[in-house]
C-alpha positions as CSV (number, residue, x, y, z in Angstrom):
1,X,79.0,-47.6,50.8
2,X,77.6,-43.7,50.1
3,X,74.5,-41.9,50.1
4,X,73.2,-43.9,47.7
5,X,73.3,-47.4,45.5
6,X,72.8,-45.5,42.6
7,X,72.9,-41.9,41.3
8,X,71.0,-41.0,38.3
9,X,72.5,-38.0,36.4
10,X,70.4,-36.3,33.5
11,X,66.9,-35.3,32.8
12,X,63.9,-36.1,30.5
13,X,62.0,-39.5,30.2
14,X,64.8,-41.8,30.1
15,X,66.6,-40.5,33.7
16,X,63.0,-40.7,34.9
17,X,62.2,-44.5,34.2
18,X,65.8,-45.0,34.8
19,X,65.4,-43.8,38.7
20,X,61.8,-45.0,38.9
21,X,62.6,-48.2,38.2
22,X,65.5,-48.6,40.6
23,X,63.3,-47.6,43.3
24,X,61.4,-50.3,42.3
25,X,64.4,-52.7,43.1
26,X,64.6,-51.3,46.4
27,X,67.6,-49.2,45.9
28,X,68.7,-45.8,47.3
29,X,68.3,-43.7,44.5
30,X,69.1,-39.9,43.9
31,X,68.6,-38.0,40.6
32,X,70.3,-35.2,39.7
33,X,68.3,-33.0,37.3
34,X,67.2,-29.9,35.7
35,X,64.0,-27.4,36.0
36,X,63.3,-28.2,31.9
37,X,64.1,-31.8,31.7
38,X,63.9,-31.3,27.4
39,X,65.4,-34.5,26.1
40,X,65.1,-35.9,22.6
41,X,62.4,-38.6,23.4
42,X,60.4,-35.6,25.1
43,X,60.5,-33.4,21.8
44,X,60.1,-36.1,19.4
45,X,56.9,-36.8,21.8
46,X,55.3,-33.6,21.5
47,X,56.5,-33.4,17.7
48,X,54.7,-35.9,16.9
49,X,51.5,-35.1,19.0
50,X,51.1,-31.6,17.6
51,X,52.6,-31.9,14.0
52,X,48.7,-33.0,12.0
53,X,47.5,-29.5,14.3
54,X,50.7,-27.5,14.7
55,X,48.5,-24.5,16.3
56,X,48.3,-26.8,19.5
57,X,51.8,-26.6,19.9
58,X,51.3,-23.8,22.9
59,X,48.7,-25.4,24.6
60,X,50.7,-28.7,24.7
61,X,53.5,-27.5,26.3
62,X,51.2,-25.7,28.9
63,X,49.9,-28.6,29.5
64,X,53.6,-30.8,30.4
65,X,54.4,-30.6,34.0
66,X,57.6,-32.1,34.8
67,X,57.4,-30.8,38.2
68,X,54.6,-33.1,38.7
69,X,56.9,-36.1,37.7
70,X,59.5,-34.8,39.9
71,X,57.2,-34.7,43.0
72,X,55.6,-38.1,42.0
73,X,59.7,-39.8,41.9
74,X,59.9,-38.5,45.5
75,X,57.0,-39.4,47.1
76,X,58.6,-43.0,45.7
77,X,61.1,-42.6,47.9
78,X,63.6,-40.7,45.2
79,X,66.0,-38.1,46.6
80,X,65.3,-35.4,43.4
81,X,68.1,-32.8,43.3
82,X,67.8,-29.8,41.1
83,X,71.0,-28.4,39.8
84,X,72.9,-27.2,36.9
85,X,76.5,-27.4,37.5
86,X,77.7,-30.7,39.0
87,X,81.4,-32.1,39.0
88,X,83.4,-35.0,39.8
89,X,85.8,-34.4,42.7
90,X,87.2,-38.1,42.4
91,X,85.9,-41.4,41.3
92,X,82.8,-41.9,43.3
93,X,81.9,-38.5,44.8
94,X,79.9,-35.9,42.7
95,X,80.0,-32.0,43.9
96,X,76.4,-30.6,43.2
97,X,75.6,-26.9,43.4
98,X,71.8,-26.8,44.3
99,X,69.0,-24.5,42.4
100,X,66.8,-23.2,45.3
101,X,63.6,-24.9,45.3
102,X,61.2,-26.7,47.1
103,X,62.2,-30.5,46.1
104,X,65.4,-30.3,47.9
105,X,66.0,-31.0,51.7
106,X,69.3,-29.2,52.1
107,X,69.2,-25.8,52.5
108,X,73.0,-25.6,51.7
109,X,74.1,-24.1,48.4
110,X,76.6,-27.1,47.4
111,X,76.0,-30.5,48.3
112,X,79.1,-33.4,48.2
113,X,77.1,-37.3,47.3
114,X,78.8,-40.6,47.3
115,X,77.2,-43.6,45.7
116,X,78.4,-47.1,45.0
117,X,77.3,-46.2,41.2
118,X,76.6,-43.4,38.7
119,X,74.4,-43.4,35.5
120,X,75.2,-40.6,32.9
121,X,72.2,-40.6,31.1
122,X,72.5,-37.9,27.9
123,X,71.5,-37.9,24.5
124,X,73.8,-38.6,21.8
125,X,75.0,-35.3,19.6
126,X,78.0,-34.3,17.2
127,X,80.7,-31.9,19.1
128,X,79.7,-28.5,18.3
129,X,82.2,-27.5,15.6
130,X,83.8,-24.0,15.8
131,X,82.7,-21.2,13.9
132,X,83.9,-17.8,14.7
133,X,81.3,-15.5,16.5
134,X,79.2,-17.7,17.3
135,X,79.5,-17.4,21.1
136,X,79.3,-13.4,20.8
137,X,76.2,-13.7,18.9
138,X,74.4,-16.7,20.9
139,X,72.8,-19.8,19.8
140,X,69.9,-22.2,20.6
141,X,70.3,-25.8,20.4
142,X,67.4,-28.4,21.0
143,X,66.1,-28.4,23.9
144,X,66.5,-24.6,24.9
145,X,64.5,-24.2,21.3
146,X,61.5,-25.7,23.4
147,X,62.5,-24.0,26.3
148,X,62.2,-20.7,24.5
149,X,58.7,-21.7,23.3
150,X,57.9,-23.2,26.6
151,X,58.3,-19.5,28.1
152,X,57.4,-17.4,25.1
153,X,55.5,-16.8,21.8
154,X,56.0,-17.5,18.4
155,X,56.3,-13.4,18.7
156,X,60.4,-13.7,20.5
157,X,61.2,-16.0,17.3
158,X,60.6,-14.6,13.6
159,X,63.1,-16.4,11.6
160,X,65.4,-19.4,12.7
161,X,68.3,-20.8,10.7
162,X,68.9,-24.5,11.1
163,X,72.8,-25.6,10.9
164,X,72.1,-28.9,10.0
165,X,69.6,-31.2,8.1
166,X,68.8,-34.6,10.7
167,X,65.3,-35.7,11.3
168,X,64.9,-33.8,14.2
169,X,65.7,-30.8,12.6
170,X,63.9,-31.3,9.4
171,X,60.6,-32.1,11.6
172,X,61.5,-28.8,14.1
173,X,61.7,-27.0,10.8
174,X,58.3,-28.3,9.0
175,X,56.4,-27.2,12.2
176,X,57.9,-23.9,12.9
177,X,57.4,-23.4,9.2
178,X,53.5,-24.4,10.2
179,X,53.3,-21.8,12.2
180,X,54.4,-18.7,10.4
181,X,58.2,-18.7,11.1
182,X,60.8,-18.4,8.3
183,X,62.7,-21.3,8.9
184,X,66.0,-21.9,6.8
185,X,68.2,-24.8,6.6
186,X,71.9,-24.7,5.4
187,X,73.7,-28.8,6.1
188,X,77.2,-29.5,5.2
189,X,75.8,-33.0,3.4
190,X,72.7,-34.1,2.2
191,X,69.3,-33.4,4.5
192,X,68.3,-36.8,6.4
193,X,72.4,-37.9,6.4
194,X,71.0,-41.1,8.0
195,X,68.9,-41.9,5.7
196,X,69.2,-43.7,2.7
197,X,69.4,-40.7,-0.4
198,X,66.0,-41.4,-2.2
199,X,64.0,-41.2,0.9
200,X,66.1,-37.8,1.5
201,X,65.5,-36.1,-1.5
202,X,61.8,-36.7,-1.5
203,X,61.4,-35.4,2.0
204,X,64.1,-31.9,0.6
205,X,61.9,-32.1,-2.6
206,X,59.0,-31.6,-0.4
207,X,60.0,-29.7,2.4
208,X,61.0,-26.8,-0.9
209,X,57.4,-27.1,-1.9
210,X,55.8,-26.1,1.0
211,X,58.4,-23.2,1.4
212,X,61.2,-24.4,3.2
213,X,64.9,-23.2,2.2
214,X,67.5,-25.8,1.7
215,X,71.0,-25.4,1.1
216,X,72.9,-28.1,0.7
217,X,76.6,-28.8,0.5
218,X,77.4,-25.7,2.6
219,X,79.9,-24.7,5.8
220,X,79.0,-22.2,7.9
221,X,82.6,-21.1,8.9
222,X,81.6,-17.4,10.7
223,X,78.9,-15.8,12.1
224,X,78.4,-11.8,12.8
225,X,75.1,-9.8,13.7
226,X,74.4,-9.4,9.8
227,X,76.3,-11.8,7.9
228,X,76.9,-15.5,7.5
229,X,80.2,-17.0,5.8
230,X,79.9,-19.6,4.3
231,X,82.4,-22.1,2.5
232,X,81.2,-24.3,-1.0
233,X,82.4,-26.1,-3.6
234,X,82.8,-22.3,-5.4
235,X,84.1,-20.4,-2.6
236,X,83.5,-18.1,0.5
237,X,80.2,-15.9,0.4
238,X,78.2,-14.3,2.7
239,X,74.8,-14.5,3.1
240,X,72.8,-11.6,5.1
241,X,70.4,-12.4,8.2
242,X,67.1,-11.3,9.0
243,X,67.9,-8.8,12.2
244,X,67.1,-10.7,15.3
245,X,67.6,-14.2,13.1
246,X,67.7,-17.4,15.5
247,X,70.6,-20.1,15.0
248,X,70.1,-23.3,15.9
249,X,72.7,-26.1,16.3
250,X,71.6,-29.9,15.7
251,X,72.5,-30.9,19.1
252,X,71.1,-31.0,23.1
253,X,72.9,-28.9,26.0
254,X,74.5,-31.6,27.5
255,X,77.7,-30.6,27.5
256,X,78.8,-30.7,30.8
257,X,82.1,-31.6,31.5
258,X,81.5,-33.0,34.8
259,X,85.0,-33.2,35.3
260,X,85.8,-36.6,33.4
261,X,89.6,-37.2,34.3
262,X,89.2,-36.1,38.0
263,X,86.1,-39.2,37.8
264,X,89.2,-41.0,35.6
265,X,86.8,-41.2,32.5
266,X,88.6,-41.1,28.8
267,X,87.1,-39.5,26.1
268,X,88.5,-39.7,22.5
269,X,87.1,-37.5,19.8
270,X,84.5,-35.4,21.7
271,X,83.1,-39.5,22.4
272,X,82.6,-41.1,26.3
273,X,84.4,-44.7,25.8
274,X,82.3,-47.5,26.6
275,X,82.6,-51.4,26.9
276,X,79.8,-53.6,26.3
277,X,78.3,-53.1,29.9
278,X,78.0,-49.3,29.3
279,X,80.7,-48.7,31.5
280,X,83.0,-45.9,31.3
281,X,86.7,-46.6,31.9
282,X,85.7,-45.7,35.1
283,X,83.8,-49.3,36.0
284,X,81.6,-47.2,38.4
285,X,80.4,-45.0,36.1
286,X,77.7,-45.9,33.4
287,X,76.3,-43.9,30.4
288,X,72.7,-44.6,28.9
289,X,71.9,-43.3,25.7
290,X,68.6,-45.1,24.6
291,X,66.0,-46.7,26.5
292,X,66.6,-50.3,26.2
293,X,70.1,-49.7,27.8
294,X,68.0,-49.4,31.1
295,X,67.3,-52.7,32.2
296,X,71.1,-53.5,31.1
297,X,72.9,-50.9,33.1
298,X,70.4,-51.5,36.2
299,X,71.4,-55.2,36.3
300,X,75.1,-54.4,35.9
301,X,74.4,-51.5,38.6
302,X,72.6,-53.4,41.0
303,X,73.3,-56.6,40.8
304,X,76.3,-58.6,38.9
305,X,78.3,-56.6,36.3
306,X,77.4,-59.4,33.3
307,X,74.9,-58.0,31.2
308,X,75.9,-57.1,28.2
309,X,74.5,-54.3,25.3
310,X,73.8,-56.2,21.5
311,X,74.1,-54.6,18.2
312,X,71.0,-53.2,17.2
313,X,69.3,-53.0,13.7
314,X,69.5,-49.2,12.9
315,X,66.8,-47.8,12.4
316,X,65.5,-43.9,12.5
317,X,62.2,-41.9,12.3
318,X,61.5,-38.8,11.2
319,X,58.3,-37.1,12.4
320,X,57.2,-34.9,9.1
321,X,54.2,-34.7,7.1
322,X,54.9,-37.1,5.7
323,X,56.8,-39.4,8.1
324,X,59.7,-41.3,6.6
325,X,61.1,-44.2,8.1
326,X,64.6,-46.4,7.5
327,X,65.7,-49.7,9.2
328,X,68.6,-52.0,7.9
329,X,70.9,-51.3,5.3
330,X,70.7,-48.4,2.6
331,X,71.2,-49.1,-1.4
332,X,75.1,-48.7,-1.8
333,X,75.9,-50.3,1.3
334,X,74.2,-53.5,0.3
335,X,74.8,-53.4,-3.2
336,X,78.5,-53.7,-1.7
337,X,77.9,-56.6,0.6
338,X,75.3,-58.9,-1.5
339,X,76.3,-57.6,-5.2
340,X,74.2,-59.6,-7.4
341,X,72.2,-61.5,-4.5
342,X,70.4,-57.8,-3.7
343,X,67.1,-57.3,-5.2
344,X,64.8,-54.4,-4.7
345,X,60.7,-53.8,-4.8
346,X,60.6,-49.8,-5.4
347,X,56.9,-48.0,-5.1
348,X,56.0,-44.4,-5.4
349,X,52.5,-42.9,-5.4
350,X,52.4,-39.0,-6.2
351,X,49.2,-36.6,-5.1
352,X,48.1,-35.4,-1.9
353,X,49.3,-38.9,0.2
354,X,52.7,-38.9,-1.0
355,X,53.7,-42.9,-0.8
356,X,57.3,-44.5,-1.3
357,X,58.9,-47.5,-0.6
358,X,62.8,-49.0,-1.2
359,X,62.7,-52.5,0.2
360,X,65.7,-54.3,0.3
361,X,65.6,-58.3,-0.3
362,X,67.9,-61.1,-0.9
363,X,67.0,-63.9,-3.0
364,X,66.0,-66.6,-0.5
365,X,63.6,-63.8,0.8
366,X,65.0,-62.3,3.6
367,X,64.6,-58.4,3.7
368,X,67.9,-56.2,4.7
369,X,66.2,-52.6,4.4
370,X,63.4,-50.7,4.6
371,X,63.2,-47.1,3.2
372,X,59.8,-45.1,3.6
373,X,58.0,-42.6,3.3
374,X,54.0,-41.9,3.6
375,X,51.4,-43.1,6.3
376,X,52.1,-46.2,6.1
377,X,55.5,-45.9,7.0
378,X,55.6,-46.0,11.2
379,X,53.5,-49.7,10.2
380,X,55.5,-51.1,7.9
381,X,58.9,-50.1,10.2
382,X,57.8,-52.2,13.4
383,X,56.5,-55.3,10.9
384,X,60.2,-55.3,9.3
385,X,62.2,-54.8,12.4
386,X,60.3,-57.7,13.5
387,X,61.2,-59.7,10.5
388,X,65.0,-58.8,10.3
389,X,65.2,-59.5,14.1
390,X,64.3,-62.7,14.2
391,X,65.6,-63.6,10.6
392,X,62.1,-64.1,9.2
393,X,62.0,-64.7,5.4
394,X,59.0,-63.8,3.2
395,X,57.6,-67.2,2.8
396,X,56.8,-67.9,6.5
397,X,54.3,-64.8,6.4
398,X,52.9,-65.6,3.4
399,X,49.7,-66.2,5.9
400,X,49.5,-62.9,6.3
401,X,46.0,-61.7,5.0
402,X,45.5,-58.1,6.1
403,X,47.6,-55.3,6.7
404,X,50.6,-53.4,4.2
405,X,52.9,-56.3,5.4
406,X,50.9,-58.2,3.8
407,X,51.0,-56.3,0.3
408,X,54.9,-56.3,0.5
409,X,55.6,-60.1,1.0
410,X,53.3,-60.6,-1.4
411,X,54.8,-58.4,-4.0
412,X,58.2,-59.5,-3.0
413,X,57.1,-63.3,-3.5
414,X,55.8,-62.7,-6.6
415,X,58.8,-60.8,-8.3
416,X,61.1,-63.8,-6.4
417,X,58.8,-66.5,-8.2
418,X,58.9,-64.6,-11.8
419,X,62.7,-63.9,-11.4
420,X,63.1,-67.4,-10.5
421,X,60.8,-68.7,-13.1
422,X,63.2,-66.7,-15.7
423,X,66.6,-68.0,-14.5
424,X,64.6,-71.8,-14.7
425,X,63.8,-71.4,-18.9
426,X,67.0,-69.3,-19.6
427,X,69.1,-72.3,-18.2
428,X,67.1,-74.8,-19.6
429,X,67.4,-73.2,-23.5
430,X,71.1,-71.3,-23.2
């Protein structure tokens, strides 16, 4: 059977529940982690706590102890194991090579574990492209960014250069930018590629406002101490650093091999292959990527390989000043799918709180996509999910008294009733 029923490998909030909550179920349960357990849901967390008063940035991260959360999994009865290099030596063994400290039991430099299951857990990033020199010169990516300010002052990091423009990024560079450094941004597409375009070129139009440099449409191709290469639409040029200049890739350090084909795992295109369970091709081996694949894998893990993952609404959140939100579909992909049945209630307030809103609506009332951006925006995104979730049209809230969901369904009815009043007297007289 193994050491263990279950072995979590990873670090930040999600291997944490994920390992807390097996205990719960009685299981055996080891996690394999780091020191700096940075994950995306811990940055976006203290993003969004410090962004309104950026100069608590420091004080925040003094005050996160993940030690403490270590120590508190294994006086639950979790075996915590602190390492950095781990490998697969064959389907269900992991070799671990132990960081001294005083959370693990074995005094022994390597350590060999056998479970009757293993949980990837990792966050989801683009391969790292190639560009030549950037090894020679180093690089930061997300979470040793925060391990950097974690340990140091703003003093180690002058001016950082951002290859890439996702929401993490943007907000990174808004509250950097906050604090003195001269923060750049150079993305191959658009910034906020996930977003729909209007929402993205208010945030770029603002970000450029307050001081922000975006370039757009670029490749970085080659690094060197002084000089960046880049390739556009015109041509190579260079562009000179600041001496000392940080790079920072839009992506987390979880690149560990771990050995896939010795655990007989395929991976096609930089990508893990996964069934609906969240199994690998290796049916012992699961991958979790977002919290509600938790309670999934755990069932599937500990109990009867059934459970299955459903296709989400996307949705995504970016945590600047302002905050702009998405869920559903953007413009041109459903312009393409409803064509004429696709209507859409557009809103923009200028001044100090910056308001906009794209909401996408069929005919018979059911909204497709929301597009955001303001203080309202984080409101309005769990009232829609809600609605497209569980198919909700705009007439059955029409109770609604209170509240900005209330203004949009009542804006939306009103243009359905006037469009429909329209189509009634143009067929009646043409």
């Amino acid at each position: 059977m193994g050491d263990y029923d279950l072995v979590v490998v990873g670090h930040g909030t999600r291997a944490f529940a994920l390992a807390r909550k097996a205990r719960k179920l009685k299981a055996r349960v080891g996690l394999i982690t780091s020191v700096h357990p940075w994950d995306r849901a811990m940055i976006e967390a203290v993003i969004d706590r410090v962004r309104l008063a950026p100069n608590t940035l420091f004080p925040t991260l003094e005050a996160l102890s993940p030690l403490e959360d270590l120590e508190g999994l294994q006086s639950s009865g979790v075996d915590v194991i602190l390492s950095e290099e781990i490998t697969f030596c064959d389907r269900q063994t992991l070799l671990v090579n132990l960081i001294s400290n005083n959370l693990s039991s074995s005094s022994q430099n390597r350590r060999k574990l056998k479970s009757r299951r293993f949980v990837i857990v990792k966050d989801v990033s683009p391969p790292l492209r190639k560009i030549i020199g950037l090894n020679e010169i180093g690089y930061l990516t997300y979470d040793s960014l925060f391990k950097l300010l974690e340990s140091s002052n703003l003093d180690a990091l002058d001016a950082l250069t951002i290859l890439g423009g996702d929401s993490l990024s943007c907000a990174i560079a808004q509250l950097l930018h906050n604090l003195g450094v001269k923060v750049k941004i150079m993305s191959e597409s658009q910034v906020l590629p996930e977003f729909d375009l209007g929402v993205a070129r208010i945030l770029q139009a603002h970000l450029e406002i307050q001081g922000i440099e975006i370039l757009t449409g670029c490749l970085v191709t080659a690094v060197s101490d002084q000089k960046l290469w880049i390739t556009t639409s015109l041509g190579t040029s260079t562009l000179d650093r600041d001496r000392g200049e940080y790079i920072l890739l839009p992506s987390f350090n979880n690149s560990h091999d771990l050995n896939w084909a010795g655990a007989e795992i395929k991976v096609k295109d930089g990508e893990i292959l996964l069934n609906s369970k969240l199994q690998t091709t290796n049916s012992h081996i699961y991958l979790c990527h977002q919290f509600r694949d938790i309670d999934i894998i755990l069932k599937n893990c500990l109990f009867w390989a059934i459970a299955t993952s459903q296709p989400e609404i996307p949705s995504a959140l970016c945590l600047t000043i302002p905050v702009v939100a998405s869920i559903g579909e953007n413009e041109i992909a459903a312009r393409l799918r409803y064509g004429k049945d696709l209507q859409i209630l557009q809103g923009y307030e200028q001044g100090d709180n910056l308001q906009f809103s794209k909401v996408l609506y069929r005919s018979n009332g059911q909204i497709v996509g929301a597009h955001l951006v303001g203080d309202r925006a984080e409101e309005l995104l769990a009232s829609v999910a809600i609605m497209m979730e569980r198919k909700l049209k705009v007439s059955e809230l029409m109770g609604i008294e209170v509240g900005a969901l209330s203004t949009l369904c009542q804006e939306i009815s009103a243009n359905l009733w006037a469009k429909n009043w329209r189509s009634f007297w143009f067929r009646l007289f043409c």
